[in-house]
N, C-alpha and C positions, 0 to 999 in steps of 0.2 A: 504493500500500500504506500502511495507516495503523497507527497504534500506539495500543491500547488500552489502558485502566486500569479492572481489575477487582478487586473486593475481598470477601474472603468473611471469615466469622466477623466479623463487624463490632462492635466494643465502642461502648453507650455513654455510655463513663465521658469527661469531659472535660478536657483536660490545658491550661490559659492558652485557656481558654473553646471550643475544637476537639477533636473526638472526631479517635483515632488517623488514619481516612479520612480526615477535612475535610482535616486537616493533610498527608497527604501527598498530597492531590489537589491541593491548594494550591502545594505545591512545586514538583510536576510541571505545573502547569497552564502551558500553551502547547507541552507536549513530547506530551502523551498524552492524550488525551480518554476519558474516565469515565464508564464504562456500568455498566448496570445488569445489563440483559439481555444473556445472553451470543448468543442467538439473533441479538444486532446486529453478531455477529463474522463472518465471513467469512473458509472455510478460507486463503486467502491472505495474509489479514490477518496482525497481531501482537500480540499482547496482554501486558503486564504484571500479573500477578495477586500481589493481595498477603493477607498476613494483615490484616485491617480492626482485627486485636485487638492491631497491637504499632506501638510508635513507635520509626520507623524515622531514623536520621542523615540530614542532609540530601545529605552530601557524597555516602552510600550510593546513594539512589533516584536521584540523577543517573549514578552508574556503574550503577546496573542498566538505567536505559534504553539504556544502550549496549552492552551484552552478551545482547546476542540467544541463546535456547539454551541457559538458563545458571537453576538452581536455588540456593538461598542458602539453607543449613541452619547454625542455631545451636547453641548446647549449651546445655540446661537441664537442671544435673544429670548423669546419667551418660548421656542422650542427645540426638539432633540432631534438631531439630523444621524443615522445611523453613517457610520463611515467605514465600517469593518465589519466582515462575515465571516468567519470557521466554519464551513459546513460541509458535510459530504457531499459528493461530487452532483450523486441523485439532488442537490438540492440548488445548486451553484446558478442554474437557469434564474429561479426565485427570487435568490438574495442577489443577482444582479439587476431585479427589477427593482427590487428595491430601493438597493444602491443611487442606483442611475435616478430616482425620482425625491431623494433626499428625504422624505416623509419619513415621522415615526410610525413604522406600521401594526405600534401596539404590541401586542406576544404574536410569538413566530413558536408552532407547535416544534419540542422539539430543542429549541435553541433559549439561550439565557441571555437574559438584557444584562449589560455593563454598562456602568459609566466611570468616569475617571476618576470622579468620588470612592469609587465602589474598589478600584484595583489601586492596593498597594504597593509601587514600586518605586517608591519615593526615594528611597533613601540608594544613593548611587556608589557602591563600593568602589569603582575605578577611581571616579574622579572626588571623591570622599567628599561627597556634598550629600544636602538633601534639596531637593528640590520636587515639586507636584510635576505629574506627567504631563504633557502637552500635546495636545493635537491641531492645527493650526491651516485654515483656509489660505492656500496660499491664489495671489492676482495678480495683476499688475499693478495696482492700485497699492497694494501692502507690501510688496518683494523689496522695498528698495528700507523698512523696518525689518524683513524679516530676519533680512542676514545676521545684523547686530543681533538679534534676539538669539541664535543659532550657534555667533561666535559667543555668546556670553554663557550659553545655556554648556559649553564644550571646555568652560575653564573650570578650573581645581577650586573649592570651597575652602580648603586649606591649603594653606601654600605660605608660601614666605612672602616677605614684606614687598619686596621688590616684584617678582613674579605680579602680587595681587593689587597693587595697584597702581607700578609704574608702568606696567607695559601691555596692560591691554590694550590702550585705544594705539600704540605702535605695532601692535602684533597684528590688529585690527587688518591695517592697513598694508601692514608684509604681506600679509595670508591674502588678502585680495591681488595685492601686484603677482604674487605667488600663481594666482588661479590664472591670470589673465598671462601671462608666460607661459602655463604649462607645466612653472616647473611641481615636481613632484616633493613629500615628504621626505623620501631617501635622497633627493638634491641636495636638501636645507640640513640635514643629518651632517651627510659626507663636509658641509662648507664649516658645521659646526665642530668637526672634530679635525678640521685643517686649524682651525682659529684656537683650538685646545694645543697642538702641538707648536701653533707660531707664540702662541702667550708664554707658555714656556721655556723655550726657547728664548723669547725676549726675556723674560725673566731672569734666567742665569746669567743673561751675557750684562744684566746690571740695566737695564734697557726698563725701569720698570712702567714707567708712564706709559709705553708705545705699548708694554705688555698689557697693563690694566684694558688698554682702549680695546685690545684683541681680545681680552677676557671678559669684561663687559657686552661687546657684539656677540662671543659665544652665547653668552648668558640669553643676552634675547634672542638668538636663532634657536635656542634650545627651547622656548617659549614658541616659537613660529610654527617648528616645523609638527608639535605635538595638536596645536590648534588647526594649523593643516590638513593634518592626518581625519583629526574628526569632524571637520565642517563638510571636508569631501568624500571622507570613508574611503580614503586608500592606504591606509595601515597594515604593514605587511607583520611577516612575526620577525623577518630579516631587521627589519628598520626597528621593531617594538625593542627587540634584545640590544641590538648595537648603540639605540638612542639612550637605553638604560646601561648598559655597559660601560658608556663614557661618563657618563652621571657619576655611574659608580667609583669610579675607579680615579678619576682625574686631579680631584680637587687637594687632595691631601701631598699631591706630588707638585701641583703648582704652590705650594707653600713652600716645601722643601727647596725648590727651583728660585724661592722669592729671595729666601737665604743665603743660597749659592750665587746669587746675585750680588748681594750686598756686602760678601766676603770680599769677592770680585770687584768689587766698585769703593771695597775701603768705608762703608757708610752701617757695617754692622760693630753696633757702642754698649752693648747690653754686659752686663756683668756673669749672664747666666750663658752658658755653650749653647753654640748651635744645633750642635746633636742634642744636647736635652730640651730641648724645642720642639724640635721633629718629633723626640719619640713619644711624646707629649701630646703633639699633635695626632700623629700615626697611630696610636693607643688607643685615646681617645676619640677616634674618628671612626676607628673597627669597631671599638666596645660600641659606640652608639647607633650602629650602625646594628650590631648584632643583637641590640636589645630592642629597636621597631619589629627587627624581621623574627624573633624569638614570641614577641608580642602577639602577634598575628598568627603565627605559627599554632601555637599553643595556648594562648590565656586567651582569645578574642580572634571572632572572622574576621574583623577591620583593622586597620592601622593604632597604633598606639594614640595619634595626634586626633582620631576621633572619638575616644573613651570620654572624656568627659570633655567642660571648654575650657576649663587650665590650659589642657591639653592642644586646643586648638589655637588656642594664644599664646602657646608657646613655639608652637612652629613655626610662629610668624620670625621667632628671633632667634631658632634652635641654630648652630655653629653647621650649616650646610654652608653650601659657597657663595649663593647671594649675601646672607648676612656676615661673612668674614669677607668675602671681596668689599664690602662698606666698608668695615675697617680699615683693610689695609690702604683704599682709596684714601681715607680722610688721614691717617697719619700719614701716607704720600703727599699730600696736599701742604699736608702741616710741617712737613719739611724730615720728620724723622721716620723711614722706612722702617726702621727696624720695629720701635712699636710699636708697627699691626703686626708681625709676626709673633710677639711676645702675647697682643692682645688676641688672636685667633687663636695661640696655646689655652691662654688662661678662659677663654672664653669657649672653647672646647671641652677642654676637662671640669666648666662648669654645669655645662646642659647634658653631657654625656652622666655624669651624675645624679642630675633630675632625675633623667630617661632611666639611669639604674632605680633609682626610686621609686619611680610609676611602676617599673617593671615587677619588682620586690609587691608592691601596692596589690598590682592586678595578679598578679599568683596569690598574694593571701586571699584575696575578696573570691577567686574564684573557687578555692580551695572549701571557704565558710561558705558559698551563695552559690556554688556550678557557674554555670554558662554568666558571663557580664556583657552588659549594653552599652551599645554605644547612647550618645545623649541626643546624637541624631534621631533615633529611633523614637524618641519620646517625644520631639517636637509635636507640637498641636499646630498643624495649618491655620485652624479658626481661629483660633484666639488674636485677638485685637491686639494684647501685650505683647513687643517681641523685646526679648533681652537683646544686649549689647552682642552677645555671640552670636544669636540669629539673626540680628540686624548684619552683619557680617560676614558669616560664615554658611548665609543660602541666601535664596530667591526665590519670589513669588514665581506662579508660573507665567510664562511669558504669555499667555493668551491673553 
């Protein structure tokens, strides 16, 4: 028995260069195969049929391909326009009349009303947000709001200070120039990991300013090329590994490199060795490094940084390489190089401590309580009051 993807009313206005269909054939692509002719269906079969005219959540089309039997009607106005069908193949004739004529057509023997109230998939493990599902008429009239709504609905909830609010509306605007080139995710990848070895490289040779500027541009192409990936859905597992590989791996040796710089250029005046920097550095960069992924692993399905909002407010400033690249930039500025590298030790072996902490924290609590929640999960949509972290760290939905 196979699972089909059909689409009627089809728009083609185009949203980050994908008419509403491209994009969620794209998403579903390896879950449902996309027909044309419904004559390819077979009463035994299964088909997913969607509105071709509305852009759907990504988190959404993956819970509808698992709810067989199952309609999805939204509210435009003072009524519910169904936009989604599950049904057997025997029925697919039906729920395309449907479809096609946008009316609520009340119960459907057989099949279950949903609306987006009704399905909970709020809470977005990837991108460690939470945020309400969306389903979204797209026109000509709307296409030129819907994109910002699509590149914002595709950023991190958490994230670090810089990432969250210096360069969205510039990532905004790469990611379009990006579309309109052609170029792909693994372009912006590869230019980001040339700009990782030229920072470095500057780095040692005592060059640190011309480093910072290469290390700062890595930093936002590292921003570009992940918003790329999801506003057009061409995320490979080649680009997901290699974009996270250099994340991983780089930043703890462009300090090392900032070092060896400054040994080299005569401008390192610290009282404390350069090796006990590093390994300071290097220690602390694993240990906390190894108590997120221990986090997740074992005490909690999510990230450590979404357990509670401590937690979320502290990754705004945890020793990753946006908030130590501030450092080293402002004592660059201030004229003494040397301490941002004493201040990214010290400031290292201080959050990797936290993170020991919370870590110690959520093994007790789960050990007394089983299974712990993120504080995402407890969010109330309705409620009028939003604390300082929700105001922050989600969004309403963008409909």
């Amino acid at each position: 028995m196979s699972l089909y993807l059909y689409f009627v009313n089809e728009s083609p206005v185009k949203i980050w260069g994908l008419t509403p269909a491209e994009r969620n054939s794209k998403v579903l692509s390896g879950k449902a195969v996309c027909v044309s002719d419904l004559s390819a269906i077979q009463p035994s079969d299964q088909v997913l049929i969607l509105r071709g005219d509305y852009l759907f959540d990504d988190r959404l089309l993956n819970f509808l391909v698992t709810a067989p039997q199952t309609m999805l009607l939204v509210k435009e106005g003072h009524n519910r326009v169904p936009v989604a069908m599950y049904v057997p193949g025997s029925m697919a004739r039906t729920a395309v009349e449907i479809l096609k004529t946008g009316r609520d057509p009340g119960t459907v023997e057989g099949v279950a009303a949903q609306t987006l109230e009704s399905i909970s998939v709020a809470f977005n493990q990837q991108l460690r947000k939470f945020e309400p599902p969306f389903v979204l008429r797209v026109t000509e009239d709307n296409a030129r709001e819907l994109e910002p709504m699509l590149f914002d609905w595709s950023y991190k909830g958490v994230t670090d200070l810089v990432t969250k609010w210096l360069w969205p509306r510039p990532a905004r605007w790469a990611v379009k120039q990006c579309v309109r080139l052609g170029l792909r995710p693994n372009h912006v990848t590869i230019m980001s990991f040339l700009l990782v070895v030229l920072a470095g490289y500057l780095f040692a040779k005592g060059h640190l300013g011309w480093g910072l500027l290469a290390g700062w541009l890595m930093t936002f192409l590292d921003t570009v090329d992940g918003k790329l990936a999801r506003v057009t859905v061409t995320s490979s597992r080649f680009g997901h590994y290699f974009d996270h590989l250099i994340d991983l791996i780089h930043p703890p040796f462009w300090y090392l490199l900032w070092g060896i710089g400054l040994v080299h250029t005569n401008q390192y005046h610290l009282n404390v060795s350069l090796s006990s920097l590093c390994w300071i550095i290097f220690v602390g960069y694993i240990a906390g490094r190894l108590c997120e992924g221990f986090f997740k692993w074992y005490v909690g399905s999510f990230g450590i940084f979404c357990w509670r909002p401590v937690d979320s407010f502290f990754r705004l400033i945890t020793a990753r390489r946006n908030p130590c690249m501030i450092l080293l930039t402002v004592c660059y500025l201030a004229g003494r190089p040397d301490w941002g590298l004493w201040a990214v030790a010290f400031w290292t072996a201080i959050t990797t401590v936290f993170l020991m902490f919370r870590l110690v924290l959520g093994l007790y609590q789960k050990s007394k309580k089983g299974d712990i929640r993120s504080w995402f999960e407890d969010i109330d949509p309705s409620s009028p009051e939003k604390s300082l972290a929700v105001r922050w760290f989600t969004r309403d939905s963008p409909a």
